[in-house]
Jmol script that loads the backbone (N, CA, C; Angstrom):
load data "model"
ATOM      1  N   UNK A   1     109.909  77.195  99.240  1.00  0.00           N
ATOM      2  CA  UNK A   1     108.728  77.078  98.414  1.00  0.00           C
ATOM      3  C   UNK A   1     107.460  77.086  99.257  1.00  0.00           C
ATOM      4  N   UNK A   2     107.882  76.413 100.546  1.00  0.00           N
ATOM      5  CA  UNK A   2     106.092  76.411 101.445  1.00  0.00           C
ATOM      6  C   UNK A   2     105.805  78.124 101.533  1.00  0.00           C
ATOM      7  N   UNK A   3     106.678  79.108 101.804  1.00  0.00           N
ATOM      8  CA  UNK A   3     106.463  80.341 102.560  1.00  0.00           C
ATOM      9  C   UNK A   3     106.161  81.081 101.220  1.00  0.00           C
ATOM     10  N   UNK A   4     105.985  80.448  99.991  1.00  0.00           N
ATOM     11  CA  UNK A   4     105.735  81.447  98.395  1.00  0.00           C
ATOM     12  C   UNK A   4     104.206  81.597  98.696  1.00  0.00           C
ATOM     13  N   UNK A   5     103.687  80.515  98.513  1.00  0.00           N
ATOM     14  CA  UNK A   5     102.017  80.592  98.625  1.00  0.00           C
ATOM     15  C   UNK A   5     101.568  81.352  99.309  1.00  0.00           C
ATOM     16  N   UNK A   6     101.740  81.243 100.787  1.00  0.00           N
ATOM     17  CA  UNK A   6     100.754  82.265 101.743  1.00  0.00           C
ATOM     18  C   UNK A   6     101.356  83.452 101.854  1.00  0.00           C
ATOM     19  N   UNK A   7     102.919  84.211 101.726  1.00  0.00           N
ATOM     20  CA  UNK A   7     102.682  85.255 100.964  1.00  0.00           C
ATOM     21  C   UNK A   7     101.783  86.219 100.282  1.00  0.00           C
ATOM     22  N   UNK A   8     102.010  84.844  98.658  1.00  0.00           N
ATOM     23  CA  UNK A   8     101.201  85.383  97.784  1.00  0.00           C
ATOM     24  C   UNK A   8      99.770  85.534  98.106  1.00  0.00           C
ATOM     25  N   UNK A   9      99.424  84.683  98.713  1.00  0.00           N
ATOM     26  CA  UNK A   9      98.046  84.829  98.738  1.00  0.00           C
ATOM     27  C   UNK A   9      97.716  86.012  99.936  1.00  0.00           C
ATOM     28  N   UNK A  10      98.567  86.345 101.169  1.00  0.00           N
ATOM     29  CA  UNK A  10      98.724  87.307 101.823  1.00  0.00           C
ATOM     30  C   UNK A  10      98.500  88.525 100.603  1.00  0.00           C
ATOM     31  N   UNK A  11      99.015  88.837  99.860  1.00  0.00           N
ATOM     32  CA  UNK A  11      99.708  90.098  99.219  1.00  0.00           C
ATOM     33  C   UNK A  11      98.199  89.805  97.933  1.00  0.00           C
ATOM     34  N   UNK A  12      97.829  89.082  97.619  1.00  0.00           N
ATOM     35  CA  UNK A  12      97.082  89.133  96.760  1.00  0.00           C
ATOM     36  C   UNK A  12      95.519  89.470  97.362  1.00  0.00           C
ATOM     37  N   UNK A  13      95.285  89.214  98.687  1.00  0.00           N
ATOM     38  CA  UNK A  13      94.250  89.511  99.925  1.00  0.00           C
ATOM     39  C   UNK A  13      94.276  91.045  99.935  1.00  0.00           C
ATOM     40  N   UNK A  14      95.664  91.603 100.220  1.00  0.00           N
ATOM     41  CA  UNK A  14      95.781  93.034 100.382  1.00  0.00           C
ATOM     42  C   UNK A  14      95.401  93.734  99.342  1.00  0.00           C
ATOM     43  N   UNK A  15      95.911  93.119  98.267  1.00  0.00           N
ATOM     44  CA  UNK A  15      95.451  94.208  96.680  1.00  0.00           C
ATOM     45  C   UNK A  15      93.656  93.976  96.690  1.00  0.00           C
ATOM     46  N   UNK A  16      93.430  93.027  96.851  1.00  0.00           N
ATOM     47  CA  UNK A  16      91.835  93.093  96.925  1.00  0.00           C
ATOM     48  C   UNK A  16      91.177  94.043  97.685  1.00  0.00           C
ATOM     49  N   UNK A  17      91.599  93.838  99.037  1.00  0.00           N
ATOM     50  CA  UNK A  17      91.269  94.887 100.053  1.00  0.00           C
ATOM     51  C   UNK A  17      91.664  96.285  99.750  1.00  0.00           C
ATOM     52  N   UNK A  18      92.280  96.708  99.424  1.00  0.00           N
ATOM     53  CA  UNK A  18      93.025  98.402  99.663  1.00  0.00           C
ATOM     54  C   UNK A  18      93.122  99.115  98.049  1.00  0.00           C
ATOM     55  N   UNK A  19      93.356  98.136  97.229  1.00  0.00           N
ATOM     56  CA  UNK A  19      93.490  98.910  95.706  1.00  0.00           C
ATOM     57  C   UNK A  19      92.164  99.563  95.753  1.00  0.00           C
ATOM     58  N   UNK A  20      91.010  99.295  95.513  1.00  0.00           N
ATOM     59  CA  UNK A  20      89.657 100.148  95.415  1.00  0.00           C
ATOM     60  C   UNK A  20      89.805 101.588  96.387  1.00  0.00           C
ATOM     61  N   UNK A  21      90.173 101.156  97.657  1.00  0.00           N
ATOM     62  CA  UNK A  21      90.602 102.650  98.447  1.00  0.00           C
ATOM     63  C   UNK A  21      90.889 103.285  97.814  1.00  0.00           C
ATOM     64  N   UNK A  22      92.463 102.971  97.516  1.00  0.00           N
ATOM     65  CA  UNK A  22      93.293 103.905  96.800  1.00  0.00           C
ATOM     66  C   UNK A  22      93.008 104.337  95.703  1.00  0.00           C
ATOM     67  N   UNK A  23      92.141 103.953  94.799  1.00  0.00           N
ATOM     68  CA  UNK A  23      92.117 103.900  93.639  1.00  0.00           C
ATOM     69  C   UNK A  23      90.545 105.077  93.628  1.00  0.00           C
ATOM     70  N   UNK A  24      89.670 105.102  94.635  1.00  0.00           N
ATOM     71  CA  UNK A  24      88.809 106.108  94.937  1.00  0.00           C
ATOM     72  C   UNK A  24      89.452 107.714  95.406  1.00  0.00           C
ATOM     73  N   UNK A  25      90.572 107.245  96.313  1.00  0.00           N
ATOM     74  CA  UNK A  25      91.344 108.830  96.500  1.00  0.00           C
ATOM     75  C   UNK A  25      91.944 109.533  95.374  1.00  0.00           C
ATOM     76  N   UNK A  26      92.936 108.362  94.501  1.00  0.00           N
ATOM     77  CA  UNK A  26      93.341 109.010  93.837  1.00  0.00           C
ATOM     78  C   UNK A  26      92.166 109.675  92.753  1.00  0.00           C
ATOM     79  N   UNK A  27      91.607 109.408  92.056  1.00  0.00           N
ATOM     80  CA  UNK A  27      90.432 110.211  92.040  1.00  0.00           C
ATOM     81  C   UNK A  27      89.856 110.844  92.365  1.00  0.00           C
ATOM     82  N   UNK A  28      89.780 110.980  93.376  1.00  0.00           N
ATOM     83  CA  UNK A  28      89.563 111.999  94.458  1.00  0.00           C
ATOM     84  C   UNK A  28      90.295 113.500  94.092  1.00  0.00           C
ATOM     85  N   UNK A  29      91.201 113.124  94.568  1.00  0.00           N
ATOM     86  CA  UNK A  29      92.577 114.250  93.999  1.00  0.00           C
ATOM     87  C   UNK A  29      92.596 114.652  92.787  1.00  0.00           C
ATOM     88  N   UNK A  30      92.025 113.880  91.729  1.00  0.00           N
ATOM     89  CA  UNK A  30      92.215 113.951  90.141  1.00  0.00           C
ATOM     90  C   UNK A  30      91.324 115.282  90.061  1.00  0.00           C
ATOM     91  N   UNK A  31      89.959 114.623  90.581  1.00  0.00           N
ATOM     92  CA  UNK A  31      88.624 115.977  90.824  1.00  0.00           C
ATOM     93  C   UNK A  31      88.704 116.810  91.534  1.00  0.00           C
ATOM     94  N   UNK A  32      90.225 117.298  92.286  1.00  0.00           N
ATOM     95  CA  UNK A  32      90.571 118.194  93.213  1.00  0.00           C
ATOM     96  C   UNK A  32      89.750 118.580  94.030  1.00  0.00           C
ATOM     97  N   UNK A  33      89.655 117.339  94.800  1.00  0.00           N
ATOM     98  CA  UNK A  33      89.153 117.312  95.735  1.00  0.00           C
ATOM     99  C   UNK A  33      90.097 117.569  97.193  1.00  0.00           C
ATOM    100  N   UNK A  34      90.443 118.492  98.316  1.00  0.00           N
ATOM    101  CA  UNK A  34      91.128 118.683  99.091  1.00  0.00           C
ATOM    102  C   UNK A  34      91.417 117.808 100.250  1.00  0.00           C
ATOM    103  N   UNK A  35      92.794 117.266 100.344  1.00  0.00           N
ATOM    104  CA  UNK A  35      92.840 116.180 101.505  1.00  0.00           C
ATOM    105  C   UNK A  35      91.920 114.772 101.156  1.00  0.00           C
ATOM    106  N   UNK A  36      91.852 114.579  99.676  1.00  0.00           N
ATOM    107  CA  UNK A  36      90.614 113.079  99.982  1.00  0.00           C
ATOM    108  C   UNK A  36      91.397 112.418 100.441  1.00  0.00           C
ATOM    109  N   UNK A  37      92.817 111.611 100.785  1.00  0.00           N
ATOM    110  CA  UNK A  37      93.173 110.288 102.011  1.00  0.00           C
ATOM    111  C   UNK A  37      93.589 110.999 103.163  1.00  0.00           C
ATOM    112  N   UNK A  38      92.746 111.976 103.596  1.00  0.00           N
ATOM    113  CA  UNK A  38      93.318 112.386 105.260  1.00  0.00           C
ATOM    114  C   UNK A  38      92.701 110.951 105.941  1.00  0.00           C
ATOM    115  N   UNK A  39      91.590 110.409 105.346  1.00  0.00           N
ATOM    116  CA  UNK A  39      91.684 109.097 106.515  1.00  0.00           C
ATOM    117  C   UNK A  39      91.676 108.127 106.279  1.00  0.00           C
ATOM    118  N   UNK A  40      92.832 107.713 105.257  1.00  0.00           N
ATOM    119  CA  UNK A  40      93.254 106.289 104.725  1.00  0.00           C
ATOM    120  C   UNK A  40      93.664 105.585 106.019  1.00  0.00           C
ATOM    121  N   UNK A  41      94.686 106.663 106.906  1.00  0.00           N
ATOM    122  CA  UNK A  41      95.415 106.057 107.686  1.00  0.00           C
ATOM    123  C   UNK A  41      94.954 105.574 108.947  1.00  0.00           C
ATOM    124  N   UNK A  42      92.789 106.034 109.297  1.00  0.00           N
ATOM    125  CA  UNK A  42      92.392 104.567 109.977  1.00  0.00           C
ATOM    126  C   UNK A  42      91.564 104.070 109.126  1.00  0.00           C
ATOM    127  N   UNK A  43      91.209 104.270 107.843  1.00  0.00           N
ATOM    128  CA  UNK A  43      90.505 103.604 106.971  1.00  0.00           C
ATOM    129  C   UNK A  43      91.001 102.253 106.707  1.00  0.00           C
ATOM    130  N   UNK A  44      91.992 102.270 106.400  1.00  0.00           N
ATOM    131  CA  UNK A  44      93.029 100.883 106.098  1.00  0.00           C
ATOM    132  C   UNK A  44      93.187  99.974 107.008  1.00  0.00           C
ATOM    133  N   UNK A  45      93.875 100.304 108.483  1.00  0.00           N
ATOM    134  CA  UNK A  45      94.295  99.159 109.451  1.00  0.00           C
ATOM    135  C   UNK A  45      92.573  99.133 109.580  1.00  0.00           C
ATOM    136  N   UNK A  46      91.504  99.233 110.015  1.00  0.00           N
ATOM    137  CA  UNK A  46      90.027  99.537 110.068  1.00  0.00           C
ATOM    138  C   UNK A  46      89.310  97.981 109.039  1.00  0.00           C
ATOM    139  N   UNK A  47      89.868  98.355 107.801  1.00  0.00           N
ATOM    140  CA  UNK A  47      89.409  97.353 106.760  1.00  0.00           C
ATOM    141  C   UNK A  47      89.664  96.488 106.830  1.00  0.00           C
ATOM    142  N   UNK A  48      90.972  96.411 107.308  1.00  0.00           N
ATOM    143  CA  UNK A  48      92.291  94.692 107.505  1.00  0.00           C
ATOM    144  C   UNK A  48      91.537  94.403 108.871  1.00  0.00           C
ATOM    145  N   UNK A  49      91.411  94.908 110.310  1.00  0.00           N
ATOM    146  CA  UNK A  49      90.991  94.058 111.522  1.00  0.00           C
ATOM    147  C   UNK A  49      89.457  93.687 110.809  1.00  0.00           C
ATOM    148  N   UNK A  50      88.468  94.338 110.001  1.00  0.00           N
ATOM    149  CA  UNK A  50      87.456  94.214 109.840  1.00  0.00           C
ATOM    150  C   UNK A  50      87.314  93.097 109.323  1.00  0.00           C
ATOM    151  N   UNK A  51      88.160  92.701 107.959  1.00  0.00           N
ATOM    152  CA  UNK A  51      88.061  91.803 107.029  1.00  0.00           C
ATOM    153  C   UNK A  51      88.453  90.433 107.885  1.00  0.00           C
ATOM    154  N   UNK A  52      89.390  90.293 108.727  1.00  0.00           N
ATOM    155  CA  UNK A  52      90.149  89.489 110.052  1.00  0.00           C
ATOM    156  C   UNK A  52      89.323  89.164 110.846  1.00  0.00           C
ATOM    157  N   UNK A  53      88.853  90.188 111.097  1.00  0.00           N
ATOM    158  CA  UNK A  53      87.328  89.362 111.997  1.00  0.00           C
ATOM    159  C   UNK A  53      86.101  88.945 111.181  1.00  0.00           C
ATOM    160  N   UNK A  54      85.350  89.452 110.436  1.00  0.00           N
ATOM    161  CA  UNK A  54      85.045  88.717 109.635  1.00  0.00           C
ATOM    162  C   UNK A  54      84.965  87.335 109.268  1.00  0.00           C
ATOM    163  N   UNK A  55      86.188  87.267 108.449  1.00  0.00           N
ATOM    164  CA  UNK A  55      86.817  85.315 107.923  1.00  0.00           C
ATOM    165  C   UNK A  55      86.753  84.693 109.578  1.00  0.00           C
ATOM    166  N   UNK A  56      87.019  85.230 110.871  1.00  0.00           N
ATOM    167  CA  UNK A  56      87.430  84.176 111.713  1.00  0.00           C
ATOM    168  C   UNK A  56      86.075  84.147 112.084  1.00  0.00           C
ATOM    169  N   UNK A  57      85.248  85.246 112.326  1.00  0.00           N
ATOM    170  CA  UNK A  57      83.732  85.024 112.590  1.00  0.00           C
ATOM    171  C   UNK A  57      82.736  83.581 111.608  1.00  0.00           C
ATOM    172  N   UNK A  58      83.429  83.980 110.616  1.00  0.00           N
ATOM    173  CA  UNK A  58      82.724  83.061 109.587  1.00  0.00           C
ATOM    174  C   UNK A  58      83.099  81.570 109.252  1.00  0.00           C
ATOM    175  N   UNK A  59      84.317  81.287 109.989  1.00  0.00           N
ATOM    176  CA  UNK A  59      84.829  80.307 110.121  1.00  0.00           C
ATOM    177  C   UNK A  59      84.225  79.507 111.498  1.00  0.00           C
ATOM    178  N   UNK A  60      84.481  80.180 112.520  1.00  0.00           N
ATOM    179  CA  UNK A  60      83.952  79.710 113.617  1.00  0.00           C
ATOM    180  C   UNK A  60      82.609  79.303 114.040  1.00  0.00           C
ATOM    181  N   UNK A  61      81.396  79.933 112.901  1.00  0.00           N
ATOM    182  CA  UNK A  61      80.400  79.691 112.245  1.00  0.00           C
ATOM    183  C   UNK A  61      80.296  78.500 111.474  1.00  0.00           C
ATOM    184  N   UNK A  62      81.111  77.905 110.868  1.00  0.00           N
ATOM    185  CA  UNK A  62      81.417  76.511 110.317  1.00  0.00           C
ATOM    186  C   UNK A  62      81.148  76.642 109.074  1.00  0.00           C
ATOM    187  N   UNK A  63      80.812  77.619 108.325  1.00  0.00           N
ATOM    188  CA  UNK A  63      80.342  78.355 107.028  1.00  0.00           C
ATOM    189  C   UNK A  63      81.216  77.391 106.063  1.00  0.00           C
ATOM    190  N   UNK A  64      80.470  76.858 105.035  1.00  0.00           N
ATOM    191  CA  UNK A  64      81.486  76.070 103.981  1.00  0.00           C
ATOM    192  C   UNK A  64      81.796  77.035 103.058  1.00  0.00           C
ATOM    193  N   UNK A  65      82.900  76.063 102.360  1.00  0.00           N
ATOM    194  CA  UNK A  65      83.259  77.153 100.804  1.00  0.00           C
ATOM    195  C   UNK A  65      84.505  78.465 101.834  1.00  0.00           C
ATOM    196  N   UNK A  66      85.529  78.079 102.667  1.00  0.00           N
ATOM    197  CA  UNK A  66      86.256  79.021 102.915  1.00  0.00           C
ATOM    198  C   UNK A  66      86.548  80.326 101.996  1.00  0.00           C
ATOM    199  N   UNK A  67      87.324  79.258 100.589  1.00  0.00           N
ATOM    200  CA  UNK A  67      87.620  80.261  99.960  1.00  0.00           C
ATOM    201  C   UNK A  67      86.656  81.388  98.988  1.00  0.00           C
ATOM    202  N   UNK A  68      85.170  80.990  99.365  1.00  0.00           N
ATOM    203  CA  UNK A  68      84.426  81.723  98.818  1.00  0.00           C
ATOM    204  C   UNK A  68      83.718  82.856  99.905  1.00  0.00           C
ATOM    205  N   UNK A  69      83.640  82.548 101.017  1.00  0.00           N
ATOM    206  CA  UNK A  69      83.159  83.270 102.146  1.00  0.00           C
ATOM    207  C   UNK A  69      84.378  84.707 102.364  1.00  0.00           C
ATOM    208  N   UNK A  70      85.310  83.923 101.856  1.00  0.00           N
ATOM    209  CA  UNK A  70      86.292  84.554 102.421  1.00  0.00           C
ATOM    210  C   UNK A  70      86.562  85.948 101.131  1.00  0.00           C
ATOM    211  N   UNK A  71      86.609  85.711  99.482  1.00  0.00           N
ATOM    212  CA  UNK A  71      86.707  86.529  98.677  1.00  0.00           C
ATOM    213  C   UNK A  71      85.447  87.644  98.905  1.00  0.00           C
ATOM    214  N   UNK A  72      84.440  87.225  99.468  1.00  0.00           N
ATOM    215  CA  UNK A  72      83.494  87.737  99.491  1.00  0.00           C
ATOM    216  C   UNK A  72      83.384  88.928 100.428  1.00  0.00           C
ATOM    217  N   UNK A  73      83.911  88.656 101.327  1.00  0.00           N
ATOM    218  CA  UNK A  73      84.322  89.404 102.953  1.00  0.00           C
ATOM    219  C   UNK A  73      85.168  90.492 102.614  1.00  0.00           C
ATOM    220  N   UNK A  74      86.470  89.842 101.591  1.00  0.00           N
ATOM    221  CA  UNK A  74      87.229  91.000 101.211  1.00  0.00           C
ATOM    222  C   UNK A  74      86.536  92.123 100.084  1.00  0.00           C
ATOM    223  N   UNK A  75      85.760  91.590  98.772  1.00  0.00           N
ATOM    224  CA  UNK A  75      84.967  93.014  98.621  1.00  0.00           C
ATOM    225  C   UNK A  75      84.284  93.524  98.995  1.00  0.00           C
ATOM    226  N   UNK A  76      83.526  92.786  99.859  1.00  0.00           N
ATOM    227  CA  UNK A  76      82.568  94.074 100.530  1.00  0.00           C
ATOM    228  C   UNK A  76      83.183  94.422 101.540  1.00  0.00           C
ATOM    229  N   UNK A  77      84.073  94.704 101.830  1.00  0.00           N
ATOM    230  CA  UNK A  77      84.596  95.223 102.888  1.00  0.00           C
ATOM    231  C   UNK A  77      85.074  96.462 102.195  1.00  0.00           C
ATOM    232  N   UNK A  78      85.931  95.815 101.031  1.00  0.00           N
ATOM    233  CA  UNK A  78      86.712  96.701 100.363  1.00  0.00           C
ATOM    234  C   UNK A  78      85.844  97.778  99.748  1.00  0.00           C
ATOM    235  N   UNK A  79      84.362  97.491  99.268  1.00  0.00           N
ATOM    236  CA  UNK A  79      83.413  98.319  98.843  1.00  0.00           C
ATOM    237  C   UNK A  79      83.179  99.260  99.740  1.00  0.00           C
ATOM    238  N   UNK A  80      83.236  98.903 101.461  1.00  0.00           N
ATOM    239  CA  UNK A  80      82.867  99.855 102.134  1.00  0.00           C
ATOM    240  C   UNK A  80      83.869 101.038 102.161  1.00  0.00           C
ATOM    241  N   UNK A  81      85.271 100.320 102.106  1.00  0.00           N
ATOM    242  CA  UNK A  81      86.115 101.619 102.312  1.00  0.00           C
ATOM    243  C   UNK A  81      85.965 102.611 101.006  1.00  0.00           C
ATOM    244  N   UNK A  82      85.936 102.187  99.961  1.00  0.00           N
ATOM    245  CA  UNK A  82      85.753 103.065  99.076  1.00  0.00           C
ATOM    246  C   UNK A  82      83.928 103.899  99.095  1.00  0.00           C
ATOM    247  N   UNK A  83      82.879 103.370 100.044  1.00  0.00           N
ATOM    248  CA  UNK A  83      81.882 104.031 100.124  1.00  0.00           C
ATOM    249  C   UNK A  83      82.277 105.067 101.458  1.00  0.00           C
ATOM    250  N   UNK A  84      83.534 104.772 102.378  1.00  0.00           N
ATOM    251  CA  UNK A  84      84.050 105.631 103.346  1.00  0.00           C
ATOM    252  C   UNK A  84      84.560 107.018 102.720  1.00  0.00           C
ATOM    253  N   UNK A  85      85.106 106.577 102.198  1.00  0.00           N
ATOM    254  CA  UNK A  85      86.356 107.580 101.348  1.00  0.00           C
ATOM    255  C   UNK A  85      85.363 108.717 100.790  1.00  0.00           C
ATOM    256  N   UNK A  86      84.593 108.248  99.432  1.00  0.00           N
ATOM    257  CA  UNK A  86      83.176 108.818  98.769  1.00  0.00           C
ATOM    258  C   UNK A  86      83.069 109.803  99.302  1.00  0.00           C
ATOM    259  N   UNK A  87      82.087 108.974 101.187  1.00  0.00           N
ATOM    260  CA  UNK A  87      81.291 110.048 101.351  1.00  0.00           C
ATOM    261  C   UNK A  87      82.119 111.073 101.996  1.00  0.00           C
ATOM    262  N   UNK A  88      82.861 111.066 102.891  1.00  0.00           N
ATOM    263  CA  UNK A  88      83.981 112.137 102.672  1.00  0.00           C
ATOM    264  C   UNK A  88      84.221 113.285 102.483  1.00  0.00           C
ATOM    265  N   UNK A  89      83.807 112.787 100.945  1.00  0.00           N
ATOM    266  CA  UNK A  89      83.942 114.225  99.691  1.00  0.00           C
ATOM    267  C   UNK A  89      83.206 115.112 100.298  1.00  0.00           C
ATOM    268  N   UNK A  90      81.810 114.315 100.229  1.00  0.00           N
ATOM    269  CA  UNK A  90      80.554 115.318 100.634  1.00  0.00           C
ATOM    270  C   UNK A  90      80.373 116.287 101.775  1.00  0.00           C
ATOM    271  N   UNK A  91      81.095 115.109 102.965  1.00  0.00           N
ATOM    272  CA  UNK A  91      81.196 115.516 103.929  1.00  0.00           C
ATOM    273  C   UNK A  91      82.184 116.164 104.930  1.00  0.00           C
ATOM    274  N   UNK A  92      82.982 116.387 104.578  1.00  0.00           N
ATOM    275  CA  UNK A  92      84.491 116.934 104.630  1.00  0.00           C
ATOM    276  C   UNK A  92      84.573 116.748 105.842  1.00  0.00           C
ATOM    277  N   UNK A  93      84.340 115.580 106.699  1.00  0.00           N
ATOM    278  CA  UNK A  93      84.610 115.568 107.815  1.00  0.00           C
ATOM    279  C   UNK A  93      86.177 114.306 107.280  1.00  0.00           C
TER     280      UNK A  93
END
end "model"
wireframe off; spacefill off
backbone 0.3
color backbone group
């Protein structure tokens, strides 16, 4: 029962972080758009060390309200990858 929680809350961190990605490519693709996740695959590990440093930056800062510093870190982070992805389109790099 101790190892259910941080799991979940592991796995519930990740859907915060990465569903918006994914959820911008696949759209992406919908608007046939060519190759939109050619760069999920450093977009993603990218978002997770980002979001990781982040919370420990902000911790070590002494910042109160963990669990609010911390939800916070994960959407805008998560906002950025999906403003990564976006521009992309435009830019077909």
């Amino acid at each position: 029962m101790s190892v259910l929680l941080p799991v979940s809350v592991a796995l519930i961190a990740l859907c915060i972080l990465w569903l918006p990605t994914y959820s911008a490519v696949l759209l992406l693709k919908g608007l046939g758009v060519p190759r939109a996740g050619a760069g999920l695959r450093v977009i993603l590990p990218a978002q997770l060390l980002a979001a990781i440093g982040l919370v420990l930056l902000a911790n070590a800062l002494g910042l109160g309200n963990p669990a609010g510093y911390t939800l916070a870190i994960l959407l805008l982070v998560s906002l950025a990858g999906v403003a990564i992805v976006w521009r992309r389109r435009h830019t077909g790099v």
